[in-house]
N, C-alpha and C positions, 0 to 999 in steps of 0.2 A: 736313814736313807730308805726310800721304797724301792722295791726291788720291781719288776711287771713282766710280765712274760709274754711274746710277740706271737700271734697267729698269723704267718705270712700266706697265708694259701694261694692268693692272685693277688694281682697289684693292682688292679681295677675292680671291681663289681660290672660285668656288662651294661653296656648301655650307659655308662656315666660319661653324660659329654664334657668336652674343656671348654673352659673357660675364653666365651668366643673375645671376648675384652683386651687379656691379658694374652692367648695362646700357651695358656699352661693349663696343669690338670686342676681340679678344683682343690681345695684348702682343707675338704672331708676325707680323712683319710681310713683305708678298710681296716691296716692294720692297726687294731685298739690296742691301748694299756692301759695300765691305773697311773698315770703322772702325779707326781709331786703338784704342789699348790702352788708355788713360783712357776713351774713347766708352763701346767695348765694358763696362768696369766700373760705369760710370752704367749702361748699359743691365741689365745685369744686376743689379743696385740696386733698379732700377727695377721690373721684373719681380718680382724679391721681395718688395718691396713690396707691390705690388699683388695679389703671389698671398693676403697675412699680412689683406691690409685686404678679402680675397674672402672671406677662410673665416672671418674676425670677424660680417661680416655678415652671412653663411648662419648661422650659428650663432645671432645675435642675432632674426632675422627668424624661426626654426622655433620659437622660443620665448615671440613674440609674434603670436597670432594677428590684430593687429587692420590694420584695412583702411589706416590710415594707414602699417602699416610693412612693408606685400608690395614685394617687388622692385618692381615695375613703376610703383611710387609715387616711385623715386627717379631721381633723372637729374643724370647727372653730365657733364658738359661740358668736355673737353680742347682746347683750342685756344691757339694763339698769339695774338701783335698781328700784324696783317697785314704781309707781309713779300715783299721782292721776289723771295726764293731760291728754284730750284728746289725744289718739294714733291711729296712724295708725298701725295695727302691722300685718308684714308678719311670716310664719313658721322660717323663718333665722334669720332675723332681726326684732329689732324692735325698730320703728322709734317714737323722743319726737318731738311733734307737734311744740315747742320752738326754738330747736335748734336740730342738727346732736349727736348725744351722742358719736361715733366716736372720733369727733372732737371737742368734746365739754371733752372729760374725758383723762385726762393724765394718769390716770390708765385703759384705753383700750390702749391707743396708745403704753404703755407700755409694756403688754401686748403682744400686735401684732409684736412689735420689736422682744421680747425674743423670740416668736414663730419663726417667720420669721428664725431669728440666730441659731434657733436649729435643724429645717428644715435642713438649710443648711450644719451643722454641720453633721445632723443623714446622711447625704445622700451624704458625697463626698467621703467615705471608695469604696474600690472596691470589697467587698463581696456580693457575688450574692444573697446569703440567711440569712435569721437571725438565727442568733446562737440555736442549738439545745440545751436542756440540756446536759448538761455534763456529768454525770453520774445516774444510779438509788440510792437511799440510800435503804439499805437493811441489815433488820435483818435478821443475822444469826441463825436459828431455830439450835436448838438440836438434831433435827432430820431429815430424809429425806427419801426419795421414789425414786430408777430409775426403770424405765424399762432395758431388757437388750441394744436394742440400745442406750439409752440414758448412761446408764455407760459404752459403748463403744466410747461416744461423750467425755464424759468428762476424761476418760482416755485418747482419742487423744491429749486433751488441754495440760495434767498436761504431756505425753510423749513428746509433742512440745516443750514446754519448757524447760523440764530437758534437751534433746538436743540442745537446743537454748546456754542456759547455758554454758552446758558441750564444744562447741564447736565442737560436732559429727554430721557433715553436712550430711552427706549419712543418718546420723538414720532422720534427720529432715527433709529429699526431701522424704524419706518414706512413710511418715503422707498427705505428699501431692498429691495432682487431679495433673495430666498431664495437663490441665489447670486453673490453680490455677491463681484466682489475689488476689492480695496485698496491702494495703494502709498503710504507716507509715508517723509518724513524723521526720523531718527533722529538729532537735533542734537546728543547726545552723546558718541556714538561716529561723527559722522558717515560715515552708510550709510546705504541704503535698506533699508525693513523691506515684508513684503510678509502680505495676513490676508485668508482667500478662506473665502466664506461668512458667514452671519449669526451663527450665531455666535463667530466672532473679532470680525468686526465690534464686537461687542458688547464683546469684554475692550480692541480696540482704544479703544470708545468712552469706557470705564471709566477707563482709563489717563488719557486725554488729560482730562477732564475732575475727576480727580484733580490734576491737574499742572497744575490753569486756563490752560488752553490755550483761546486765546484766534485767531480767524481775521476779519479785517479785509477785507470785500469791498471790488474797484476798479470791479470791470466785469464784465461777461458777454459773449460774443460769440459767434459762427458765423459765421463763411467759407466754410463749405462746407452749406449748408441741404441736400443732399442726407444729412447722418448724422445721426442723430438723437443728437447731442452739442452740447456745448458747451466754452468755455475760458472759465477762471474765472482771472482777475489779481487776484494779494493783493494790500492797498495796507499791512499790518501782520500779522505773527505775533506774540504774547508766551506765556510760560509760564512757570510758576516754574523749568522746569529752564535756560528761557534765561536769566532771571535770575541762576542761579547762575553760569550762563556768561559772563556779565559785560555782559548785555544787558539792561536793567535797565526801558527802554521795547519793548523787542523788537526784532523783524528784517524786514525786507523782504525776504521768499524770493526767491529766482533761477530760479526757475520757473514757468509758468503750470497749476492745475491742469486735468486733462480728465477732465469727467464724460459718460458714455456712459448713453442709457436704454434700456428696452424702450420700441418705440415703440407699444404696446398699452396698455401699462398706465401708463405717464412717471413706473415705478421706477426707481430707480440700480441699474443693474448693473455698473459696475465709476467708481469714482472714485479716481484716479491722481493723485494727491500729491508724489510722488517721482518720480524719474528712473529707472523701472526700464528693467531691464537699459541703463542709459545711464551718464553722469559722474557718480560717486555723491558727488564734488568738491560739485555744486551743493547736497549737502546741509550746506555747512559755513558756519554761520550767518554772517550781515556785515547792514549796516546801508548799505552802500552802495548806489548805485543799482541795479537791474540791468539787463546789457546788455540790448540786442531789436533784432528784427529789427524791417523795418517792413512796415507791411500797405496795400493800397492802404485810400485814401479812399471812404467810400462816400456815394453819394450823398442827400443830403436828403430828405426825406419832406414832399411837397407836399400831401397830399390823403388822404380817408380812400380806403378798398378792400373791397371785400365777397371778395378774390381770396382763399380759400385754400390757396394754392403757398405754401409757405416761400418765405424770402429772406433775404439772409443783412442779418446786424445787428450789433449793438454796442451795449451800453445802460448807462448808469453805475449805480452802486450806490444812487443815491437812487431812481430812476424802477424797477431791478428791484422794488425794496422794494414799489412801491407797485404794482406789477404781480402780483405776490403777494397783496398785500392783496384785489385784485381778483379773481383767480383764489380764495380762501380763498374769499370772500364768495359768488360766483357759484357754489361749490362745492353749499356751504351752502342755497343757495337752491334750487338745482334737486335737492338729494338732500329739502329740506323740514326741514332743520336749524335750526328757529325760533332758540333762543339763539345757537348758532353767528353765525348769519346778523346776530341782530340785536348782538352783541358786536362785530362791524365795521364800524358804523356812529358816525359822532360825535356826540354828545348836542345837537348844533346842524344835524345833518343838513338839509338840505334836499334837493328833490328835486321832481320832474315824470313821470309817466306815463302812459300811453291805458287809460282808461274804455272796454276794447269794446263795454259792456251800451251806452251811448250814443253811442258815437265821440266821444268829447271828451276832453279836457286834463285831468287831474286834479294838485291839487298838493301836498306837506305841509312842514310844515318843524318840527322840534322829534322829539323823542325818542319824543312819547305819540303824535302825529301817524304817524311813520313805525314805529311798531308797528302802528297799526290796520290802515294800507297792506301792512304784511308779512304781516298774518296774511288778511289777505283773499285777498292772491297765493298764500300758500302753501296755504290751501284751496282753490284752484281748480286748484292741479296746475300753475301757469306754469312754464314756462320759458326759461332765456333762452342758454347757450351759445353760447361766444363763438367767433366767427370770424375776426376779428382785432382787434388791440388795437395802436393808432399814436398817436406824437407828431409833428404837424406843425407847429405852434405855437411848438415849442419850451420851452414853461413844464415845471418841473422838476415840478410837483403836477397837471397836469391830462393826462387820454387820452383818447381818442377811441376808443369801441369799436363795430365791428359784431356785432349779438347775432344768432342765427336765430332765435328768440324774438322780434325787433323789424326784421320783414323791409324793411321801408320807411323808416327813419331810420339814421343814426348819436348815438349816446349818449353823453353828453359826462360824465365821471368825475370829479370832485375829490378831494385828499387832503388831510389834515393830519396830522402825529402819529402816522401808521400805521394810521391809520382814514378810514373815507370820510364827508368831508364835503360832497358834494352830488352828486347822479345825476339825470341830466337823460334817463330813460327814453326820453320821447315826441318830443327833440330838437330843434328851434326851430319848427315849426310850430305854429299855432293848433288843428289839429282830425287827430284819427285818422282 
């Protein structure tokens, strides 16, 4: 046996950089011996190795631009089990004064293969970037808070839809910016398709509506009330093409959409369907759950608020509906759109308002009732825009609205069926 005697003075010579390939230190090491002639041939084994498995990966990595597979995303770790032998040991490596541990241990070499193979595996996709979450997971509170631009946001949503739906292309180019872009899933060829301006919009809307495509609201939200956006969680896709696809009730998409507006006008200017430039993966239809991330809890809604600061919210598909309803109607009213107006109301309507001419309570209840009342408002030029519109209560059919038209109460809202069934104007007091 040869014996060698270690000169450890540093573990590096300055200035020897690592190995930009691999992120370890280089395979020259300072501290020298005289090795044995078997040593010597592991070691240069070794070194081959590692030069075959450096220029695999530069190779692999110049031909994959995405952030999951830059060098500095990998880290490889050479070490022994702790050992009482004299070592040399550098910050990457650490070398047995006996033998190469490399090459001396079938559970590194192992190891380094599986790496190697997964390397190559993670990095021959053509996805430029790593997959976003899929979706946020989000409790639906009992209650909520819009501002009035914000219930004019999510009215646009739940009115895009129902004309989505309905097949009423003119009501759904409506809703949209004269420059509007688009991104959706393309379930057949799964990929994203992308249609900028009104009119693709238009052949986009053609298509889908041809193909009874079909979009199932869950919820609406904002987390961030400073954008003037929203996320839109599907609870159902269906289409004749997913049909043929063998999905025959439809699919639960893997993503949440994000509609963006002008905050002048509360057009859509850009609604994002698809995962652009993301994992075009997520447009590959399933019926399974999909993953999410999760969002904090927001707090309850105790009381009404005349405050118009956005805040952020979360509100289920039944309560957007009728927020909608609310916004259409109050649309209606203040532009002096008599039929509009009175087509959103329920043939059982009731209702309560202030008598300026006398300060008092007025009240009607029934269809001929609550026509005379509208037509007297709408000749006199009222109006009532809203400032915000909240559930505290929690009941899934009633809201509480502050009107600036109705500066001294809050206004209590009923629904049924998608029409308003009772509007309590002048709010629980006796007298204006």
């Amino acid at each position: 046996m040869v014996r060698s005697s270690l000169n450890c003075r540093r573990p590096w010579p300055p200035g020897t950089p690592l190995d930009s390939g691999l992120g370890v230190a280089p395979s020259v090491m300072p501290c020298q011996s005289q090795p044995s002639l078997h040593t010597a041939i592991l070691r240069a084994s070794t070194r081959f190795r590692a030069s075959i498995l450096s220029i695999a990966l530069r190779m692999r990595l110049q031909t994959v631009p995405s952030e999951r597979c830059r060098p500095r995303a990998i880290s490889v770790t050479l070490a022994p089990k702790a050992t009482t032998a004299k070592t040399c040991r550098s910050p990457a490596v650490s070398w047995n004064r006996h033998r190469p541990v490399v090459v001396g241990s079938m559970r590194m070499r192992g190891t380094l293969a599986v790496a190697t193979a997964g390397l190559m595996l993670a990095c021959t996709g053509s996805t430029v970037s790593p997959p976003a979450p899929a979706r946020v997971d989000l409790d639906l509170p009992a209650t909520f808070s819009l501002n009035g631009a914000q219930a004019g946001q999510v009215a646009a949503v739940v009115n895009l839809v129902r004309a989505y739906n309905g097949g009423r292309i003119d009501e759904a180019l409506a809703l949209l910016d004269e420059q509007v872009g688009i991104s959706d899933c393309d379930y057949r060829k799964v990929r994203v398709v992308t249609f900028s301006g009104r009119s693709e919009a238009e052949g986009w809307l053609r298509q889908h509506v041809a193909d009874h495509d079909r979009l199932q609201l869950q919820s609406i939200w904002n987390l961030n009330p400073g954008d003037a956006a929203v996320g839109v969680v599907w609870a159902l896709r269906s289409s004749d093409s997913l049909k043929s696809r063998g999905f025959p009730k439809g699919i639960r998409p893997q993503l949440d959409a994000k509609v963006v507006f002008d905050p002048t006008t509360n057009q859509i200017t850009r609604f994002a369907n698809g995962p652009y430039r993301g994992d075009q993966r997520s447009c590959r239809p399933t019926v399974a759950k999909p993953s999410a991330g999760h969002a904090p809890r927001l707090p309850e809604v105790t009381s009404g608020s005349r405050d118009p600061t956005p805040g952020p919210f979360v509100i289920s598909a039944t309560k957007a509906s009728n927020v909608a309803t609310l916004v259409s109607f109050v649309a209606a009213y203040d532009s002096g759109s008599f039929d509009s107006a009175l087509s959103l109301l329920a043939d059982q309507v009731a209702g309560s308002d202030c008598d300026h001419s006398t300060d008092r309570v007025v009240s009607f209840k029934g269809r001929d009732q609550a026509t005379a009342w509208l037509v007297e408002r709408l000749a006199s030029h009222d109006r009532l825009d809203i400032v915000r519109v909240y559930s505290a209560s929690g009941q899934p059919h009633v809201v509480g609205v502050a009107f600036a038209g109705r500066p001294n109460d809050f206004a209590k809202v009923a629904f049924a069926d998608g029409r308003i069934l009772g509007m309590g104007l002048a709010g629980s007091g006796g007298s204006c």
